[in-house]
C-alpha positions as CSV (number, residue, x, y, z in Angstrom):
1,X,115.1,55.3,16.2
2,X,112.5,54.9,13.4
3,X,109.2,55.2,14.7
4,X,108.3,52.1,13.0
5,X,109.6,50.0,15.3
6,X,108.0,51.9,18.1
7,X,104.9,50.6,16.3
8,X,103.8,54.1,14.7
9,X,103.6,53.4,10.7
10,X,102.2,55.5,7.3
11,X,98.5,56.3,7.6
12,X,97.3,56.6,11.1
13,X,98.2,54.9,14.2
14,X,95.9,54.3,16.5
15,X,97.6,54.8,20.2
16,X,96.4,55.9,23.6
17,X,97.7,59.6,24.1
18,X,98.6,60.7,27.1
19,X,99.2,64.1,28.4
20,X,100.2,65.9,31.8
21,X,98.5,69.5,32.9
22,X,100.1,72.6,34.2
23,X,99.2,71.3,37.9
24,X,100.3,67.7,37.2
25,X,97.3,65.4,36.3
26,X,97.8,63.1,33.8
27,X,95.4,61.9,31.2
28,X,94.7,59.6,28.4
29,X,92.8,58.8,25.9
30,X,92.4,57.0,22.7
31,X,93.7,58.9,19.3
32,X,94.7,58.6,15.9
33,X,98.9,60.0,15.0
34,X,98.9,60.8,11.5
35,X,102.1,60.2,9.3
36,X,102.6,62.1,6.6
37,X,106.1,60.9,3.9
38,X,107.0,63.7,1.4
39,X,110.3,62.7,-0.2
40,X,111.5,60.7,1.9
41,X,111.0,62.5,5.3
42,X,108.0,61.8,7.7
43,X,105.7,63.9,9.5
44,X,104.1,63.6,12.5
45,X,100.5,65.3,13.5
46,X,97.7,65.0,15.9
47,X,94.4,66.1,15.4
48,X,92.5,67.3,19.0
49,X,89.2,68.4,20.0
50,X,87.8,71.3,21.1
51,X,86.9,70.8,25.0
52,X,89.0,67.9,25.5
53,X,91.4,67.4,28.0
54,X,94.3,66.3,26.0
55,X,93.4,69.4,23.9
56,X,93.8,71.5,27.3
57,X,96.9,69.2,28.0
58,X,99.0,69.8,25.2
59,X,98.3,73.3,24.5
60,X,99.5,74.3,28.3
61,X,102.2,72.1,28.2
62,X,103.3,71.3,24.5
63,X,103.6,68.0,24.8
64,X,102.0,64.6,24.5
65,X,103.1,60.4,24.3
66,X,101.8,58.1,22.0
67,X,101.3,54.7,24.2
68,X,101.2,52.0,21.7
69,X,99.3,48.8,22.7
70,X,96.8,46.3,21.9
71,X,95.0,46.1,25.1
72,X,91.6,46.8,24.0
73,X,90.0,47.5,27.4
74,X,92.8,49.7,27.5
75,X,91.3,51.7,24.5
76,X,87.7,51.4,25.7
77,X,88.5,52.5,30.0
78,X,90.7,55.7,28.6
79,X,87.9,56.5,25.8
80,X,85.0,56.5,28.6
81,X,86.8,57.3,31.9
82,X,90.1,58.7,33.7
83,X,92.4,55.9,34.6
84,X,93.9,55.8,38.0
85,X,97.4,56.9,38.3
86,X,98.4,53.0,39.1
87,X,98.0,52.8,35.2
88,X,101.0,55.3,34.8
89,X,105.0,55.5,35.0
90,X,106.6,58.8,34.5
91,X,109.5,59.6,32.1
92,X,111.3,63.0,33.2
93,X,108.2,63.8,34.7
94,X,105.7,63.3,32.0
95,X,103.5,60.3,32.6
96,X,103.3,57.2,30.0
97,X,101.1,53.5,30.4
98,X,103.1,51.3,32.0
99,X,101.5,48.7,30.1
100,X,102.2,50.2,26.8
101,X,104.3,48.1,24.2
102,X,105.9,51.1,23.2
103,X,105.7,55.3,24.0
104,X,106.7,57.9,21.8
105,X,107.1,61.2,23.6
106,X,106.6,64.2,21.4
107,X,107.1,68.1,21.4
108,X,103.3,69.6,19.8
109,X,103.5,72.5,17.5
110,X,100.0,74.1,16.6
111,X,99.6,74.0,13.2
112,X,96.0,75.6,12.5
113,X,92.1,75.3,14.0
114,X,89.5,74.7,11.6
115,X,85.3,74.4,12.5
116,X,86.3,70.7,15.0
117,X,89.6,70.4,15.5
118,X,93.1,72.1,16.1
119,X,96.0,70.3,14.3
120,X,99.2,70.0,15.8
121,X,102.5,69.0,14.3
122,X,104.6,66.5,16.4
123,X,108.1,66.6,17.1
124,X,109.9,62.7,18.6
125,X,111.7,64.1,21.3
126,X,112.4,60.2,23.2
127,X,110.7,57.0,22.6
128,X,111.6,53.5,24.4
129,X,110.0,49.7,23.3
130,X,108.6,47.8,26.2
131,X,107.7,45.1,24.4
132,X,108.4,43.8,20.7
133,X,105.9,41.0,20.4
134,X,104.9,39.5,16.4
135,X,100.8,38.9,16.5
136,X,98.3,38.0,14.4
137,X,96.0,40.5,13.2
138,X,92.7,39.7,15.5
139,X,89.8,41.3,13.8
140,X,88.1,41.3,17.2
141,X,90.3,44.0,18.3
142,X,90.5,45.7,15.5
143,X,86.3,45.8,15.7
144,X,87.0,47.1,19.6
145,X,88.9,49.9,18.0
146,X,86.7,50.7,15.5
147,X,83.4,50.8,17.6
148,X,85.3,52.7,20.3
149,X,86.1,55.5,17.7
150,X,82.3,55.2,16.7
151,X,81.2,55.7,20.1
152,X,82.8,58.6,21.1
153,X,81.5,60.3,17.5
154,X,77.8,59.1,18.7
155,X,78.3,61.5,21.4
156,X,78.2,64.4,19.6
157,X,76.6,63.5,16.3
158,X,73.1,65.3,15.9
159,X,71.9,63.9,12.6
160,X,69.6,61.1,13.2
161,X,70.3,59.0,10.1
162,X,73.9,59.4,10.8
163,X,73.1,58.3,14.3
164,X,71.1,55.0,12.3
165,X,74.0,54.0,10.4
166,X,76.3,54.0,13.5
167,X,74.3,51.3,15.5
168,X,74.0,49.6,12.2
169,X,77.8,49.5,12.0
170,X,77.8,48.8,16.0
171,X,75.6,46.0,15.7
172,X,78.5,44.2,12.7
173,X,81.1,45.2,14.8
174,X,79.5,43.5,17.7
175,X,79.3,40.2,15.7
176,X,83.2,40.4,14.7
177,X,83.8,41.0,18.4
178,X,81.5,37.5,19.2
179,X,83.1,35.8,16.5
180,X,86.9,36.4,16.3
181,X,87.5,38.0,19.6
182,X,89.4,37.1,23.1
183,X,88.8,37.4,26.3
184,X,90.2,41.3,26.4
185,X,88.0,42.1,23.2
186,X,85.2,40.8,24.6
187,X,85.6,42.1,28.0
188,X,86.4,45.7,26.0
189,X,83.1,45.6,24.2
190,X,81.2,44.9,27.2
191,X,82.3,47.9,28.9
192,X,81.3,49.6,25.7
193,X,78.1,48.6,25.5
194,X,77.7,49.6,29.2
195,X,79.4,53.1,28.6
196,X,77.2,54.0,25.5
197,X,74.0,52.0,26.3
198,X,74.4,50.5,22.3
């Protein structure tokens, strides 16, 4: 199968990733896959944080799934809390969103650590589609994503102007949320705004 139709394409994917440790907890959380084409072959990598659980995750286990779905509570609950297991099926034992459109589950190879982040090369090892559904881009969820991904870098960002520019960009992605968005979207940046205090 070509990960393309599990929904994973060139550039970075944004997914929710979830993970399984040694004494069988799962966990997810919102991250970017990274696919890389040199002549004609693709690569897969992850890049994970230092203290985070998927980090802890994959590096005892070697693993991780790529959940791919458009929920964008979804990607705001798993960026600011631990779902419940109700939220998970397992697949030979590793746990994947039930909800999920698609999952990808993949074999992690550490690759190198530089100054915030290890990198970690990612080998398919099974995938299966849920759900193969044509939408519309919304720009409402894609604003969800985006300020999600911003929040999470608020966190531990130190620099005050940088800290300026990101409620200035929270503030416009607010708007497209208000504008363009659903029900979901706007339920999604609700949460956010109650998570981060934006």
């Amino acid at each position: 199968m070509h990960l393309k139709e599990a929904g994973i394409g060139e550039g970075i994917s944004e997914v929710i990733v979830t993970t399984l440790s040694a004494s069988g907890e799962p966990n997810a959380a919102p991250i970017g896959i990274i696919t890389v084409t040199n002549e004609d072959e693709k690569k897969y990598f992850v890049k994970l944080h230092e203290g985070s659980k998927t980090l802890y995750n994959v590096t005892e286990t070697n693993k991780l799934a790529a959940n791919v779905t458009d929920d964008a509570v979804l990607f705001v609950k798993t960026a600011f809390e631990n779902l419940k297991e109700a939220y998970f099926s397992l697949f030979s034992g590793f746990p994947v969103l039930k909800e999920a459109n698609s999952w990808i589950l993949f074999r992690s190879d550490f690759v190198e650590k530089n100054s915030e982040s290890f990198l970690f090369q990612l080998t398919p090892l099974a995938a299966k589609i849920n759900r193969k559904e044509a939408k519309a881009v919304n720009r409402g969820l894609n604003a969800v994503i985006e300020a999600a991904i911003l929040a999470t870098r608020y966190a531990i960002t130190k620099d005050k102007h940088e800290k300026e520019d990101m409620k200035k960009l929270m503030k416009l992605y607010a708007d497209i949320v208000e504008k363009c968005g659903g029900h979901r979207e706007k339920e999604a940046f609700g949460i956010l705004r109650e998570k981060t205090l934006f």
